[in-house]
C-alpha positions in Angstrom: 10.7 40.5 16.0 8.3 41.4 13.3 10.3 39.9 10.6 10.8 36.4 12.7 7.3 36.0 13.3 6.5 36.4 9.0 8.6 33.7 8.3 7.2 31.6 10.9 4.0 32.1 9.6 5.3 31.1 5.9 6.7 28.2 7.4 3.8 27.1 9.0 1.2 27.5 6.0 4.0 25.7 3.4 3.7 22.7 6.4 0.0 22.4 6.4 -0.9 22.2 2.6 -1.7 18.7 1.7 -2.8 15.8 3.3 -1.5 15.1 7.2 1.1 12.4 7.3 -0.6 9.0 8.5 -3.9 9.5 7.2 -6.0 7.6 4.5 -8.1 10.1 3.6 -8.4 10.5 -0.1 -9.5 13.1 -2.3 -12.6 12.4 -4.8 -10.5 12.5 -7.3 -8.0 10.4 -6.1 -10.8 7.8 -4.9 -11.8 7.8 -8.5 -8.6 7.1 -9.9 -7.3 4.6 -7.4 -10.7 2.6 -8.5 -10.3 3.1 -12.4 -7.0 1.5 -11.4 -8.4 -1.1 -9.6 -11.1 -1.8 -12.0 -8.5 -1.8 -14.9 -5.5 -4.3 -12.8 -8.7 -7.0 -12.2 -9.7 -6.4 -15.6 -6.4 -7.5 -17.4 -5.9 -10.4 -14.4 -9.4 -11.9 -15.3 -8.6 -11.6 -18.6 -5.6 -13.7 -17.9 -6.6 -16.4 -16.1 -10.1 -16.3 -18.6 -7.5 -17.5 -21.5 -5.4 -19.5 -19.8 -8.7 -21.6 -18.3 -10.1 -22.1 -21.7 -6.5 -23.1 -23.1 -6.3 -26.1 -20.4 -9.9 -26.9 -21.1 -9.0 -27.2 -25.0 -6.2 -29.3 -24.5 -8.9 -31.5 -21.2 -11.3 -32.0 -24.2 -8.3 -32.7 -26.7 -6.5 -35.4 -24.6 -10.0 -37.4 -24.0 -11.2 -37.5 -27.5 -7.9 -39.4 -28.4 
């Protein structure tokens, strides 16, 4: 009985470590790393679409000129 009731316990502490399944709660850290991410994916987008604009505009101005 005594020995049952150990690894019951064992197998109830492995269970609880972490985060419960279903939730959005986040660590600090994580929070800060899921925004560098964030901050970094818009970074490169903008950057993007920042070069692509001023290569249409180039080519706007280009085609009027002539």
């Amino acid at each position: 009985m005594e020995q049952s009731t150990e690894i019951n316990n064992i197998e109830i502490t492995k269970r609880k470590k972490g985060r419960p399944k279903g939730t959005n709660i986040y660590t600090p850290e994580e929070i800060k790393e899921r925004a560098r991410q964030r901050a970094r994916l818009n970074y490169s987008l903008n950057f993007e679409k920042e070069r692509e604009r001023k290569r249409l505009e180039y080519h706007a101005k280009k085609k009027n000129v002539v």
